[in-house]
NUGUGU-947774 format. One record per atom (N, C-alpha, C): residue number from 1; x, y, z; atom name. Coordinates in pm, whole numbers. Atoms other than C-alpha are relative to their C-alpha. Layout:
+------+--------+--------+--------+------+
| resi |     c1 |     c2 |     c3 | name |
+------+--------+--------+--------+------+
|  NUM |      X |      Y |      Z |   CA |
...
+------+--------+--------+--------+------+
//
This chain:
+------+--------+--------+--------+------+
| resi |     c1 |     c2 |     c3 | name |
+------+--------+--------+--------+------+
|    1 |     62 |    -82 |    101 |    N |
|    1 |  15213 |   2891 |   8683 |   CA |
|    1 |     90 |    117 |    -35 |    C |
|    2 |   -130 |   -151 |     55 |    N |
|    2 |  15494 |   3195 |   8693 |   CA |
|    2 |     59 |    -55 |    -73 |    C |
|    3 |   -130 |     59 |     79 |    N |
|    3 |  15743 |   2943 |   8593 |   CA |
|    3 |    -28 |     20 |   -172 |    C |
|    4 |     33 |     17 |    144 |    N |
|    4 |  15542 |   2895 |   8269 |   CA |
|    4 |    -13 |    146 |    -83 |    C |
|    5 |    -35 |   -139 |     77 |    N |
|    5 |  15514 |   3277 |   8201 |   CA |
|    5 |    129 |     19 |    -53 |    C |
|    6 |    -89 |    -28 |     14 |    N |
|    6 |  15842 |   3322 |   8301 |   CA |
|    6 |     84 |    -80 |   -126 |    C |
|    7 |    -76 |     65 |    118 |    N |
|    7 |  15969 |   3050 |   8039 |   CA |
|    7 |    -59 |     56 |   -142 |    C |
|    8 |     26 |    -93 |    135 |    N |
|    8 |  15754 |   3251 |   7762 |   CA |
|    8 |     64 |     99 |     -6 |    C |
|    9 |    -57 |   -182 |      3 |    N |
|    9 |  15884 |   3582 |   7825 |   CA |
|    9 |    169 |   -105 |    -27 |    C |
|   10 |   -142 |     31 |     15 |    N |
|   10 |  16287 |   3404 |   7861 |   CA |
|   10 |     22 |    -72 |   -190 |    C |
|   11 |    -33 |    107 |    137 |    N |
|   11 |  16232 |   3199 |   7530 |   CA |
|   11 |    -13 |     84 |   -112 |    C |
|   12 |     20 |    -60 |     65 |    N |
|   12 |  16178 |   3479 |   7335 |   CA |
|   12 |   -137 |     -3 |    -61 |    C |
|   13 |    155 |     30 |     64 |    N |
|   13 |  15789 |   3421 |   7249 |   CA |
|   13 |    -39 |    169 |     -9 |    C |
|   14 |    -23 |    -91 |     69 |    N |
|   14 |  15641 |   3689 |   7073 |   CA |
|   14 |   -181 |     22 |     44 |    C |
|   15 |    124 |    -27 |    -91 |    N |
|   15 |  15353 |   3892 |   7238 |   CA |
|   15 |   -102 |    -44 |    -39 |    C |
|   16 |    107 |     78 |     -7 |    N |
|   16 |  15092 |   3718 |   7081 |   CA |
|   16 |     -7 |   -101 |     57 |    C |
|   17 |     55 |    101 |    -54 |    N |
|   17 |  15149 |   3421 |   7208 |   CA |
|   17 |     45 |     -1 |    168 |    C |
|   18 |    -31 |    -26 |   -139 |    N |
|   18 |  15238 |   3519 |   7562 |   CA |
|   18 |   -169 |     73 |      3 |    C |
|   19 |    134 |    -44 |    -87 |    N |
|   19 |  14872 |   3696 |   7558 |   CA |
|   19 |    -82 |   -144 |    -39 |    C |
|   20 |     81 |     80 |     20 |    N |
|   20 |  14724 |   3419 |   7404 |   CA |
|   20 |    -16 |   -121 |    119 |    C |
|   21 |    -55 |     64 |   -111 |    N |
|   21 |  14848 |   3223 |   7693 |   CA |
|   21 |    -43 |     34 |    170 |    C |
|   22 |     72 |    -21 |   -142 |    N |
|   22 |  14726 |   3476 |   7981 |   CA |
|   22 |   -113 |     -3 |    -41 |    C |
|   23 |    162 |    -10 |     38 |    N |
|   23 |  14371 |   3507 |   7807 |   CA |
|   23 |    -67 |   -205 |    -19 |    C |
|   24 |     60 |    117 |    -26 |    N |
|   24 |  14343 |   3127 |   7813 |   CA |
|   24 |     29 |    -59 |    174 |    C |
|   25 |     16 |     51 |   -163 |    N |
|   25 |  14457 |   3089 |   8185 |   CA |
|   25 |   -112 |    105 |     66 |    C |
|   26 |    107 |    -63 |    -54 |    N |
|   26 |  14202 |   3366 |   8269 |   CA |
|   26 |   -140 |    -55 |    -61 |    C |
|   27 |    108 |     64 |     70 |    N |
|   27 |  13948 |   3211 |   8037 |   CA |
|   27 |   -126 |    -48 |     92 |    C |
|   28 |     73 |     44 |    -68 |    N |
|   28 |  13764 |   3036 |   8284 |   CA |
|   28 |    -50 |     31 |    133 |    C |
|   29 |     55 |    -11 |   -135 |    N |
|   29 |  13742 |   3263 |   8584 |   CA |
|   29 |    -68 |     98 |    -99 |    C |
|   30 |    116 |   -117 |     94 |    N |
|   30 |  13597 |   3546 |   8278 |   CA |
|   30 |   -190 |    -79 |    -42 |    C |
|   31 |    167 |     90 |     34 |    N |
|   31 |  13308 |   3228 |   8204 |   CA |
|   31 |    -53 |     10 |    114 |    C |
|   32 |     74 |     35 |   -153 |    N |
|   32 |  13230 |   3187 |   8554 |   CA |
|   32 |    -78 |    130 |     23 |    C |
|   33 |    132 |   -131 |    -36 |    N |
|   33 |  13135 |   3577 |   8627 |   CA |
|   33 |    -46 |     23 |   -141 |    C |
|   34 |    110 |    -49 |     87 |    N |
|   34 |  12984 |   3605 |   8316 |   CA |
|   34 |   -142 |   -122 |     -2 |    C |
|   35 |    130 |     50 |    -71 |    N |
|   35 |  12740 |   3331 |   8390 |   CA |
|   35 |    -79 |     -2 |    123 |    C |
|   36 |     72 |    -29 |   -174 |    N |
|   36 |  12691 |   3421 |   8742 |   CA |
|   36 |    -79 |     90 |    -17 |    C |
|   37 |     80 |    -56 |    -18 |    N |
|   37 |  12566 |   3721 |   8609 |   CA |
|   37 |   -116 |    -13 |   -113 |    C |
|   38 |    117 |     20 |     47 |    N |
|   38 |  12349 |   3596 |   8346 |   CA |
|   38 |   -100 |    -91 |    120 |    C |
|   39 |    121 |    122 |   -106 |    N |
|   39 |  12189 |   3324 |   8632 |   CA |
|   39 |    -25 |     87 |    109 |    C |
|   40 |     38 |   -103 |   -117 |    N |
|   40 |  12175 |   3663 |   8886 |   CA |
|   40 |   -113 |     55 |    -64 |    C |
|   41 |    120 |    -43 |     78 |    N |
|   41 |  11990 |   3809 |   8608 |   CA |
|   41 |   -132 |    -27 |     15 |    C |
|   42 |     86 |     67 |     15 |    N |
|   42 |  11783 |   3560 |   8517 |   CA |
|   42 |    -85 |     -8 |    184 |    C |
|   43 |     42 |     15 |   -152 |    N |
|   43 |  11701 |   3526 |   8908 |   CA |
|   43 |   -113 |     92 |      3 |    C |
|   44 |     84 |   -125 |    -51 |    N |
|   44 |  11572 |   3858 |   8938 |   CA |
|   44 |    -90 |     24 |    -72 |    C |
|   45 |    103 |     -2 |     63 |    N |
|   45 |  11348 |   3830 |   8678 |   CA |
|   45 |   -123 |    -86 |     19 |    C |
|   46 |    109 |    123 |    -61 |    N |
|   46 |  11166 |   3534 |   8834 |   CA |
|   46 |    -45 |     69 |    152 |    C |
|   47 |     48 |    -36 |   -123 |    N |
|   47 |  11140 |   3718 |   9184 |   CA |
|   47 |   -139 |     63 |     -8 |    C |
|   48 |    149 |     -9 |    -40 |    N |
|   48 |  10767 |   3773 |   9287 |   CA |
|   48 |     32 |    163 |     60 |    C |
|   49 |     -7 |    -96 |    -20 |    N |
|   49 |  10685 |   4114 |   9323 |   CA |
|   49 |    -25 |     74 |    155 |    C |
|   50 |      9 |    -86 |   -127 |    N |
|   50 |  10670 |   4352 |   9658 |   CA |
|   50 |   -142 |   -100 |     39 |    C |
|   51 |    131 |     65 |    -91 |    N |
|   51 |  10389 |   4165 |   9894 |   CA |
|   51 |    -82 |    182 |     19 |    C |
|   52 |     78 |   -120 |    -78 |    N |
|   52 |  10112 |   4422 |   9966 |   CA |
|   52 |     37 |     83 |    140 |    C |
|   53 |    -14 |   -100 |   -115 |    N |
|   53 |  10215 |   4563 |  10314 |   CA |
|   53 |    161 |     48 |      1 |    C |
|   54 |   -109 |    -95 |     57 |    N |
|   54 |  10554 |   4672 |  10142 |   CA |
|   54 |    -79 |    118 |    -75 |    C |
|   55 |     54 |   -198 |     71 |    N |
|   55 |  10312 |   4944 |   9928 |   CA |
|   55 |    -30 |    105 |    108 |    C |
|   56 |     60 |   -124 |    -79 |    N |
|   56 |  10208 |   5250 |  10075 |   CA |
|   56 |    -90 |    -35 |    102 |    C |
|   57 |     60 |     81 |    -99 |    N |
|   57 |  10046 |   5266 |  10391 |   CA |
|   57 |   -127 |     79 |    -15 |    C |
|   58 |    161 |    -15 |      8 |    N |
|   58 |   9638 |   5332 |  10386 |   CA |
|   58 |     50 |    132 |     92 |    C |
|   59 |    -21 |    -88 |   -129 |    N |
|   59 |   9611 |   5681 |  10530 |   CA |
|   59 |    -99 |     -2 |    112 |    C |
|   60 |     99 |      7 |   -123 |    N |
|   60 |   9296 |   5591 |  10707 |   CA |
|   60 |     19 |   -122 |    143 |    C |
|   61 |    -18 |    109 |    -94 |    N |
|   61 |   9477 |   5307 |  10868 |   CA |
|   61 |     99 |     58 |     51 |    C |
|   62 |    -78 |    -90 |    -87 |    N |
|   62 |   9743 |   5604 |  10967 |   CA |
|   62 |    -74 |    103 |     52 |    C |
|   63 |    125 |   -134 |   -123 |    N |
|   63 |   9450 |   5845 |  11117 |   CA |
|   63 |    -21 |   -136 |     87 |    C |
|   64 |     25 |     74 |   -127 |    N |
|   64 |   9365 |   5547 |  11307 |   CA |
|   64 |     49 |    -29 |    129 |    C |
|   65 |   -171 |     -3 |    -86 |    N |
|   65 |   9702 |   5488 |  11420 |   CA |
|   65 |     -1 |    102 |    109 |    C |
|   66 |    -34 |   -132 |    -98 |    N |
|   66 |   9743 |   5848 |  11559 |   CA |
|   66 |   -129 |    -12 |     95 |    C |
|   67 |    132 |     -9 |    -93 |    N |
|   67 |   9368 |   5837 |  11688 |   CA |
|   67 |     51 |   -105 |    149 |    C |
|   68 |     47 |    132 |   -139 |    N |
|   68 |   9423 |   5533 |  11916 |   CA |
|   68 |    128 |     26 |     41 |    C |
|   69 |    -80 |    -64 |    -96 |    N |
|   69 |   9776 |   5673 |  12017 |   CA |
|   69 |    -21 |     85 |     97 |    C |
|   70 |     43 |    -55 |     16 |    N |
|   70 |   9644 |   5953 |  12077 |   CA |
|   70 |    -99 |      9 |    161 |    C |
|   71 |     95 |     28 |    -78 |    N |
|   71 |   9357 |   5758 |  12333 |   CA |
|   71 |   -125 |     14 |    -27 |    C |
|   72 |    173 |     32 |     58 |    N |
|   72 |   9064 |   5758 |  12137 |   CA |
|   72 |    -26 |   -142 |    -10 |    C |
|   73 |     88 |    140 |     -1 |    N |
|   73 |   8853 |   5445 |  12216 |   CA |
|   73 |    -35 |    -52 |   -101 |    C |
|   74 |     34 |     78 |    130 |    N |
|   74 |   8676 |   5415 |  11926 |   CA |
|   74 |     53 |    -13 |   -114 |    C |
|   75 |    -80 |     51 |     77 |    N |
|   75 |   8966 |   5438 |  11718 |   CA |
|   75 |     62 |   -124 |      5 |    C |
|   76 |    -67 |    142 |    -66 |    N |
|   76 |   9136 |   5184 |  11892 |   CA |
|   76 |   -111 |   -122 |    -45 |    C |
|   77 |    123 |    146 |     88 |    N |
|   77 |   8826 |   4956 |  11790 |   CA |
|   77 |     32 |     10 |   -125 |    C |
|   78 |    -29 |    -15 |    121 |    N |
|   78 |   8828 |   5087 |  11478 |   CA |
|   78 |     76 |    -91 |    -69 |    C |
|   79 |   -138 |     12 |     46 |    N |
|   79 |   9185 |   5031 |  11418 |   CA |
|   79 |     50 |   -141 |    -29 |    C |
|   80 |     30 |    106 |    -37 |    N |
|   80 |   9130 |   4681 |  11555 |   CA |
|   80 |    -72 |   -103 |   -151 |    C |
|   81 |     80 |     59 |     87 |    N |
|   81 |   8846 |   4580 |  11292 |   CA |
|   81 |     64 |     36 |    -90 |    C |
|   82 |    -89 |     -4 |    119 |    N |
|   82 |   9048 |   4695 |  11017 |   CA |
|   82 |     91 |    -34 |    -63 |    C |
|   83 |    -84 |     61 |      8 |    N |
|   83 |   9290 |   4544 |  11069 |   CA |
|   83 |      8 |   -151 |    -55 |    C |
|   84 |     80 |    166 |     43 |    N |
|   84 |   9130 |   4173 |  11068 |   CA |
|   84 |    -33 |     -1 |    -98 |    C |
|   85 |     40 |     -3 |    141 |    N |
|   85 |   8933 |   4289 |  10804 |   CA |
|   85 |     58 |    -16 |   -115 |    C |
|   86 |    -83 |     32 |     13 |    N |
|   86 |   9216 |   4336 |  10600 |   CA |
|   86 |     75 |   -113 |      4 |    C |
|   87 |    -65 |    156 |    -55 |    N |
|   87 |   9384 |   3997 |  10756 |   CA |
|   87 |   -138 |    -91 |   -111 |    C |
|   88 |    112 |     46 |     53 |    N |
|   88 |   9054 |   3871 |  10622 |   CA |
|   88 |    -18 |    -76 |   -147 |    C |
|   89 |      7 |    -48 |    122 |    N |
|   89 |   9055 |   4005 |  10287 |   CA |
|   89 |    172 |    -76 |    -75 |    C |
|   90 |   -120 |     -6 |     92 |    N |
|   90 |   9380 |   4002 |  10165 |   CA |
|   90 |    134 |   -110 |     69 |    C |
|   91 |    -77 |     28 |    -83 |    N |
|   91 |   9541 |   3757 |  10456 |   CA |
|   91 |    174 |     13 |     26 |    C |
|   92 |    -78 |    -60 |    -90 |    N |
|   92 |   9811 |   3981 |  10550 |   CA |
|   92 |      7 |    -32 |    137 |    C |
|   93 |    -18 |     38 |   -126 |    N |
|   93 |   9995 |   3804 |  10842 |   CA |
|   93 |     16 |    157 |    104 |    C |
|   94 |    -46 |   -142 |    -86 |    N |
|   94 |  10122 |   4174 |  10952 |   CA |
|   94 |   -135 |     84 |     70 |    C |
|   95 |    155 |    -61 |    -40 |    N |
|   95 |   9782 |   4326 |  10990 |   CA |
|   95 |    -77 |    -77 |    105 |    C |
|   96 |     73 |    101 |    -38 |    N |
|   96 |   9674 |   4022 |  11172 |   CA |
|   96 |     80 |     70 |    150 |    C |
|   97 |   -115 |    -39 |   -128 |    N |
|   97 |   9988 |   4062 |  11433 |   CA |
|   97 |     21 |    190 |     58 |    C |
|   98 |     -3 |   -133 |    -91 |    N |
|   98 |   9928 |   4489 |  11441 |   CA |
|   98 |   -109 |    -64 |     75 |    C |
|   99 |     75 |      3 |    -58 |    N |
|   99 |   9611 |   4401 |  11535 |   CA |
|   99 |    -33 |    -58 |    149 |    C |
|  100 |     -3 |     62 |    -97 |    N |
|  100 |   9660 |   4164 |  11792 |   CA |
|  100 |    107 |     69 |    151 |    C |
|  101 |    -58 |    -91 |    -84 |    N |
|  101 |   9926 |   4436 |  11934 |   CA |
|  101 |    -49 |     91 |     38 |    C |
|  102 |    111 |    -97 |    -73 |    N |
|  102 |   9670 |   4668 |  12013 |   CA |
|  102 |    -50 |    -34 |     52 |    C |
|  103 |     54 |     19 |   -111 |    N |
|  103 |   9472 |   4460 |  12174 |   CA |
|  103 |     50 |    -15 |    147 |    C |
|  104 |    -97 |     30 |    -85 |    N |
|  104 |   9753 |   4361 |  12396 |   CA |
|  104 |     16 |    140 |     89 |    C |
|  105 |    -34 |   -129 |    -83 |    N |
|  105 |   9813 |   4731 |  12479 |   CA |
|  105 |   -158 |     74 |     36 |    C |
|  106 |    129 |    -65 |    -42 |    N |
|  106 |   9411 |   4812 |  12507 |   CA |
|  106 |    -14 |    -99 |    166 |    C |
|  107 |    -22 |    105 |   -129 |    N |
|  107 |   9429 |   4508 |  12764 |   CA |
|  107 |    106 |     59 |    126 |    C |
|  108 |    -36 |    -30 |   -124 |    N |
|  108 |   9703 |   4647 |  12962 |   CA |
|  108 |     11 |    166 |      8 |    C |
|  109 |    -41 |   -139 |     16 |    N |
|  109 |   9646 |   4996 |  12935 |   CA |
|  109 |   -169 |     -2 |     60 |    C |
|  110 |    178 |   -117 |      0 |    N |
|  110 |   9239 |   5181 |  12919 |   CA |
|  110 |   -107 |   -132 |     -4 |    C |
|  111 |    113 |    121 |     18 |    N |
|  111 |   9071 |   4828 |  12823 |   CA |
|  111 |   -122 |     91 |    -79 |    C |
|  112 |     80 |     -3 |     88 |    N |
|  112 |   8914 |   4964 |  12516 |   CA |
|  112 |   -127 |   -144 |    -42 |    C |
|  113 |     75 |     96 |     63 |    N |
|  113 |   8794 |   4652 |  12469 |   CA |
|  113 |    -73 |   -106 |    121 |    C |
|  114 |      2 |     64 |   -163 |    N |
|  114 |   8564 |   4481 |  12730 |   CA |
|  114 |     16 |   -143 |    -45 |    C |
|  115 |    -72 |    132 |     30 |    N |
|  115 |   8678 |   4069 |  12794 |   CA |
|  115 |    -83 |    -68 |    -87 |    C |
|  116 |     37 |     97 |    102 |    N |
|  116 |   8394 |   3948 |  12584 |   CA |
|  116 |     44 |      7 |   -154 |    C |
|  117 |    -34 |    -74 |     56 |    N |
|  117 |   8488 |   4135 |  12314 |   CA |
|  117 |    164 |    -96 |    -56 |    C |
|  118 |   -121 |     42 |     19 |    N |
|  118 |   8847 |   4073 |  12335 |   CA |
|  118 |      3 |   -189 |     26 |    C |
|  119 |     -8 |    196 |    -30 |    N |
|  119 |   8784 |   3673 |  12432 |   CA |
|  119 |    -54 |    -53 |   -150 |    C |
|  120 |     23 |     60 |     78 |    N |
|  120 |   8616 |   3638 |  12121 |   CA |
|  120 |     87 |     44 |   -154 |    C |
|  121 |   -160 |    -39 |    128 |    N |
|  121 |   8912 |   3773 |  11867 |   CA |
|  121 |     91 |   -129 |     89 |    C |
|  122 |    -87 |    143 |    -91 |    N |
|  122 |   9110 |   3491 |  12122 |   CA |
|  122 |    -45 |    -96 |    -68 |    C |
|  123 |     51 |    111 |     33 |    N |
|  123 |   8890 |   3236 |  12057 |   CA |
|  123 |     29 |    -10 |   -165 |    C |
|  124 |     30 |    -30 |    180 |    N |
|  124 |   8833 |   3359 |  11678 |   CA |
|  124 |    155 |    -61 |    -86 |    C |
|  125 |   -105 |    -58 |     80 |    N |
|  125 |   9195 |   3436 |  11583 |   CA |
|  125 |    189 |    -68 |    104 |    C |
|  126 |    -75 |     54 |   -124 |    N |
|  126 |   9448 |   3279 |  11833 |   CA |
|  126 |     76 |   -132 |    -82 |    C |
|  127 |    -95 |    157 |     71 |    N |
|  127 |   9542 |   2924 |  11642 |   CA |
|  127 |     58 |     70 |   -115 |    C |
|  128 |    -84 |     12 |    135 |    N |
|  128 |   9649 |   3077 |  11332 |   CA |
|  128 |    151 |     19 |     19 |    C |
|  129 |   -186 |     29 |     14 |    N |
|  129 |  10040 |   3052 |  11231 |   CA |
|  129 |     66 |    130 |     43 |    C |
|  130 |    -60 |   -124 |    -13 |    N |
|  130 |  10057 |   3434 |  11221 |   CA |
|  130 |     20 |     57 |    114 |    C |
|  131 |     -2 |      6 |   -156 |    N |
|  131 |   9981 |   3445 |  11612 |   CA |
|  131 |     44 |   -105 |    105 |    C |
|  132 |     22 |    136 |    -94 |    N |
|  132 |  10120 |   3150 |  11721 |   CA |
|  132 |     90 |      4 |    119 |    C |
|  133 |   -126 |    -79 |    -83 |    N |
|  133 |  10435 |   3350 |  11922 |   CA |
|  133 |    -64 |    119 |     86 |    C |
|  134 |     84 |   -101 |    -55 |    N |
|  134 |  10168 |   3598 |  12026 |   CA |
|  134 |    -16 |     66 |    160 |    C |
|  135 |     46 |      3 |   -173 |    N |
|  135 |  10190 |   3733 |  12400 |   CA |
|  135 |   -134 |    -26 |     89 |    C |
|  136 |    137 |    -56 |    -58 |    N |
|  136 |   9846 |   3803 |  12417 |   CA |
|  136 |    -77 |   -173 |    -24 |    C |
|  137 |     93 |    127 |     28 |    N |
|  137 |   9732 |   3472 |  12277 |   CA |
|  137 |     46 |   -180 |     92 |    C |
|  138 |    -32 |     41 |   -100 |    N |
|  138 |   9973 |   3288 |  12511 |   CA |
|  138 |    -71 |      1 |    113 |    C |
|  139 |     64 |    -20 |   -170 |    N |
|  139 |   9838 |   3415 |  12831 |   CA |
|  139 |   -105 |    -19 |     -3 |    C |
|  140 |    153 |     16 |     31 |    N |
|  140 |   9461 |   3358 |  12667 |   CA |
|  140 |      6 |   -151 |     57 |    C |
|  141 |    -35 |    134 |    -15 |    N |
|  141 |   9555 |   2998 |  12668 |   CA |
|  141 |    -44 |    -69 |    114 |    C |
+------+--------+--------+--------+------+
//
């Protein structure tokens, strides 16, 4: 490919056709990113918007939070049912999996929750996909 410059430039060719010459050997890497970025474009215009537990976070589901850090019992329930509820409602796997991490830490911590209680969120909530790696729903097993 030099050779062929180099024989334009030696032969006396006359700057048009020496550009006309690099603008057609570049030709086809200039098509390529200019359709990459129309089909990047186009991409991003088809992407599905933010999932719900990317928005803002509920502040009553962050008073809960602090409450049952904190060691309040009946937040820790609370925090619990709201969570599901939520899972419920809107089936948010994340809400499903805080929830099931609290119980885990009410279990090895204060036992907010007595075993019937907690056996029947096991029983209840235990097969789905979103728990299926679950510590707590393991050792239920």
């Amino acid at each position: 490919m030099n050779k062929a410059f180099e024989v334009l430039f030696r032969s006396g060719a006359g700057l048009p056709r020496v550009l006309l010459v690099l603008s057609l050997a570049c030709l086809p890497a200039l098509l390529l990113i200019s359709w990459s970025a129309v089909g990047i474009s186009k991409a991003a215009a088809w992407m599905p918007p933010h999932p719900p537990s990317a928005q803002r976070v509920d502040p009553e589901i962050r008073r809960l939070r602090s409450a049952a850090r904190a060691g309040d019992i009946a937040s820790e329930r609370l925090l619990v049912a709201t969570l599901i509820s939520r899972y419920e409602a809107a089936g948010e796997n994340a809400a499903l999996g805080e929830a099931f991490d609290q119980l885990l830490q009410s279990w090895t911590s204060d036992a907010a929750f007595d075993p019937e209680a907690a056996q029947a969120y096991f029983v209840r909530y235990c097969g789905r996909a979103a728990l299926a790696w679950h510590p707590i729903c393991n050792e239920a097993e």
